[in-house]
N, C-alpha and C positions, 0 to 999 in steps of 0.2 A: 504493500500500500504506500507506504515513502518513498519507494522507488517512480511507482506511477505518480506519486502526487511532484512530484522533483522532475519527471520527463514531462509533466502538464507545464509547471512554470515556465518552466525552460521553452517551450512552445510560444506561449503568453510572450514574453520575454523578447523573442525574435521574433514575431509577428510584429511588436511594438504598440498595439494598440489597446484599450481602456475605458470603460464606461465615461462617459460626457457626466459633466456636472456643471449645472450652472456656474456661472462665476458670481460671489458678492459683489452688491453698489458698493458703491462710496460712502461709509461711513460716517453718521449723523449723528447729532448729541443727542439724541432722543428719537423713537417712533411718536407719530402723532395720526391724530387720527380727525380727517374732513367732514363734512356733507357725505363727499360719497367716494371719497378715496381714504386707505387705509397705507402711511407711508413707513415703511419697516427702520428698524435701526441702520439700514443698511442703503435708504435711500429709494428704493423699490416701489414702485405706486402701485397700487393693488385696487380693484374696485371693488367697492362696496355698495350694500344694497340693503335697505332698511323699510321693513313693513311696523308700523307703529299703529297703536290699536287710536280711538279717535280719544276716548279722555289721557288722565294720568296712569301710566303705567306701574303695574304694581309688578313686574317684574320682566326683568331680562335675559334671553339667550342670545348667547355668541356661537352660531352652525355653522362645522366645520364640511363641506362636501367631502361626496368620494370622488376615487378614482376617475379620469375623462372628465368628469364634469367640471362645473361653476355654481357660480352664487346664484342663481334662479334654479336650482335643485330644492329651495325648500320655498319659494311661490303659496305654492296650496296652502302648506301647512302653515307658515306665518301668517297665510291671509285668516286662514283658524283659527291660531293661537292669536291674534288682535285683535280679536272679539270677545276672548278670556282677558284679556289687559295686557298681552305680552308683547313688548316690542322684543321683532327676533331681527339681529346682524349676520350677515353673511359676507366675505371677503373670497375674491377668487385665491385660492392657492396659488404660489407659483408654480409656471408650469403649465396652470390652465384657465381656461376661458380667457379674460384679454388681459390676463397676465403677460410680464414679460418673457418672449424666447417659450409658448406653448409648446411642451411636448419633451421638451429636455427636464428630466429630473433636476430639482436644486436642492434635490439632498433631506435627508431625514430632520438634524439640527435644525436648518433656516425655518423648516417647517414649524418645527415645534417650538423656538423661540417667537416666531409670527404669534403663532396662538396662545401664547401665554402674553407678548406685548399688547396684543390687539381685545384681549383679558383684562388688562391693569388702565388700559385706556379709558375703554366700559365701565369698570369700576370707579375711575377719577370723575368721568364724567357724570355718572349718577350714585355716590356714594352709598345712599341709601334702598337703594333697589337692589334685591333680592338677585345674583346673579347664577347661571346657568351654562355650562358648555356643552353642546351639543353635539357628536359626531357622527357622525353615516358614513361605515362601510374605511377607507381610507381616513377620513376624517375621524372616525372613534381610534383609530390606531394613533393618532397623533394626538389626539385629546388623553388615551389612557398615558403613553411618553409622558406628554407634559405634565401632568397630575401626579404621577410617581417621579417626577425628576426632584434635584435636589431644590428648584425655585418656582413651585407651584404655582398656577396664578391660580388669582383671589375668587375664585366662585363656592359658590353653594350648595352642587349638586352637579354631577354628572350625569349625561344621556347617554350612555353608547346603544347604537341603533345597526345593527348586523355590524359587529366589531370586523375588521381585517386584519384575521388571526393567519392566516396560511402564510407563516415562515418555513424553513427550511426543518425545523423538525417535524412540521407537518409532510412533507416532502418523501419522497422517495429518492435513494441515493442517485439514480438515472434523472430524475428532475431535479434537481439540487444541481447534481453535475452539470447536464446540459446549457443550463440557464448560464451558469459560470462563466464556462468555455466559450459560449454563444455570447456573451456581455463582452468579452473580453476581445475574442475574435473580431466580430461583427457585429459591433457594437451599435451600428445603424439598422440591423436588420428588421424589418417592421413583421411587427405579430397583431393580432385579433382575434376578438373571440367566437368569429364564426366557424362553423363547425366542429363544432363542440357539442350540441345536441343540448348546452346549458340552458335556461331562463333565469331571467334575471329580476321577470314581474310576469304576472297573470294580467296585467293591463298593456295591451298590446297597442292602444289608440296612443298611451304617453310613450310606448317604449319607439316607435314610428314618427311620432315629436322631436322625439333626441334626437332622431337618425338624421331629420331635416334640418336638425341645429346645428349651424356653422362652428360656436364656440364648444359644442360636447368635441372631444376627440373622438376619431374612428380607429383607430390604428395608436400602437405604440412602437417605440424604438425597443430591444429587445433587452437593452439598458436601461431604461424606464423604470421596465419591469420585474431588472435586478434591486434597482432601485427599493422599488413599491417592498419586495420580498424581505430585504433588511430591516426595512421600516418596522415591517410586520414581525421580523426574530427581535427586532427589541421592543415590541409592545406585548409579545410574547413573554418574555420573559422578564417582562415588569410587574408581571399579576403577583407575584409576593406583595410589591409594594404600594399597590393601588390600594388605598385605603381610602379613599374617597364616600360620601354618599353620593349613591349613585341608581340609576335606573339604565336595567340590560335591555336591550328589545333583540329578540331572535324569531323567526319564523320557521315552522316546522316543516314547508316547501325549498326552502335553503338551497341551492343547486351551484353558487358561484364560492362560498366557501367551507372545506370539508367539515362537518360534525365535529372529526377527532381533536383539530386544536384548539377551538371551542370549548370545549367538555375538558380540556387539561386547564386552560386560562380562568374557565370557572372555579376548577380544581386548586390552584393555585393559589385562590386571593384569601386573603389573610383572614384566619378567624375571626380576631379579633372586631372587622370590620361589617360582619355578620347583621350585626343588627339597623346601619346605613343603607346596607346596599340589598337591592330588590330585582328578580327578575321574572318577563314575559316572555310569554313562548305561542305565538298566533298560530293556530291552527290552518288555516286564510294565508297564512303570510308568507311572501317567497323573499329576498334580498333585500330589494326596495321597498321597503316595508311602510316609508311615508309617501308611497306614489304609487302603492298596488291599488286592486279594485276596493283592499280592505282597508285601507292607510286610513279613513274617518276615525277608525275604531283604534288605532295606534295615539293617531292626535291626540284625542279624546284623551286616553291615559295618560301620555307626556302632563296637559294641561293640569290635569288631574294630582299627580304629581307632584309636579309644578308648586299647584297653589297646598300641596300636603303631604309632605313625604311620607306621614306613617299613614292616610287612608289608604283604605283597599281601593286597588285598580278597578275602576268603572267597566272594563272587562271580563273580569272575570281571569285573566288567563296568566293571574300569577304563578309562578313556579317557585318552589325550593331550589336553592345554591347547593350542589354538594362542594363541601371543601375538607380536602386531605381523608375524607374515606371510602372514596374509592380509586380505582385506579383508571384514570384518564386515557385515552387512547391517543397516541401522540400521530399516529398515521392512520387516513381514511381515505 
């Protein structure tokens, strides 16, 4: 196995090539945050999109999208949640929608310091409101980072809504490997997820939406996607640390990521935290679980939530967390 892994470098090495990574702006004394641009420590403008309910808000979410997408991935639901009182912030990730340089990775870090600044901004701006991080799918992978890192930003509660757990121990050593080699090699090479036989939603009218939307990606670089995959082995392997309160959303139609590292990340998180942290499991629900046919009934609960962490979900579809007694399956 040293041998092979010592004639792979050596490969890597003389080929000379290397996953793309954004490069950092120009360093600012501060992140701040506009009307409708969100401008990072780093100088980077980012747009932002803000559904606010019509009186005083009695509380705030900062939604992190997933993967391809942007900031109009949570539309619907903020138009929801603003008729509960919630003003919900959305910021394109780098990378995507009319972000700078869509499509190239800019790395795990930029990521998760954005959503902890873009965090602490929220919070200076309305001290007293009630704050919220909200992630979907990519987005909770960078929400659970930030929250178990060592400079948490300041909210209230965590959403993760289908977490982006498929790291590398979820992986098969052939998928693990390929992805590698493939990053390293041909580092442009574009992938998608057609043919695949996947679904991603049982709403096929929004899923047909996206496709005609300029700013969703269709295609990724195959480094992107190594990218996405690290992101994922360290939000992986932060569930020790996530001690947040917080609210899981899973759906039991689930098709884009496996069961097994899921069931370990639940497995994982800390006792102690037991009595914060809540989770859903929709029967109805596939991936996109705020834009399936069922996603009303997801709102509903966030809201819900929201304005009470210890009622029962207006659902119905709470579940039990097992943690540390049983044994998680790390490959599905």
């Amino acid at each position: 196995m040293m041998m092979q892994r010592a004639a792979f470098l050596a490969v890597l090495s003389l080929l000379g090539c290397a996953p793309s990574l954004q490069p950092p702006g120009r360093l600012n004394d501060a992140a701040r945050l506009d009307d409708d641009r969100f401008i990072t420590h780093d100088g980077i403008e980012l747009r932002v999109k803000v559904w606010r309910p019509e009186g005083q808000p009695r509380a705030a979410v900062l939604a992190l999208h997933g993967f391809n997408d942007y900031r109009n991935a949570f539309g619907d639901s903020a138009t929801e949640w603003a008729k509960a009182g919630i003003v919900t912030y959305a910021y394109d990730q780098r990378g995507f929608g009319e972000a700078p340089e869509p499509g190239i990775w800019a790395g795990a870090e930029a990521l998760v310091r954005d959503a902890g600044d873009m965090a602490r901004l929220m919070r200076a701006r309305d001290p007293d409101l009630p704050l919220f991080l909200l992630g979907e799918s990519m987005g909770a992978a960078v929400a659970i980072v930030a929250v178990a890192g060592d400079a948490p930003p300041p909210v209230d509660g965590v959403v993760l809504s289908a977490p982006a757990l498929w790291g590398r121990q979820g992986m098969s050593d052939l998928q693990s490997g390929s992805l590698d080699f493939l990053a390293h090699v041909m580092p442009w090479f574009p992938v998608d997820g057609r043919g695949t036989g996947r679904v991603a939603s049982d709403n096929t009218p929004m899923l047909r939406q996206l496709g005609a939307d300029p700013l969703v990606l269709k295609y990724n670089r195959i480094d992107t996607v190594y990218g996405l995959v690290n992101l994922m082995d360290v939000a992986q392997t932060a569930a020790p640390r996530f001690a947040a309160t917080a609210l899981i959303l899973l759906g039991d139609n689930e098709q884009l990521i496996p069961k097994g590292p899921v069931d370990k990340f639940l497995n994982d998180l800390p006792a102690d935290a037991a009595p914060r942290q809540r989770l859903a499991v929709y029967p109805k629900g596939f991936h996109m679980l705020l834009r399936d046919l069922n996603a009303g009934v997801v709102r509903r609960d966030i809201a819900a939530w929201i304005a009470d962490r210890a009622a029962k979900l207006p659902s119905g579809a709470e579940r039990k967390i097992s943690r540390g007694d049983t044994e998680a399956q790390g490959k599905n």
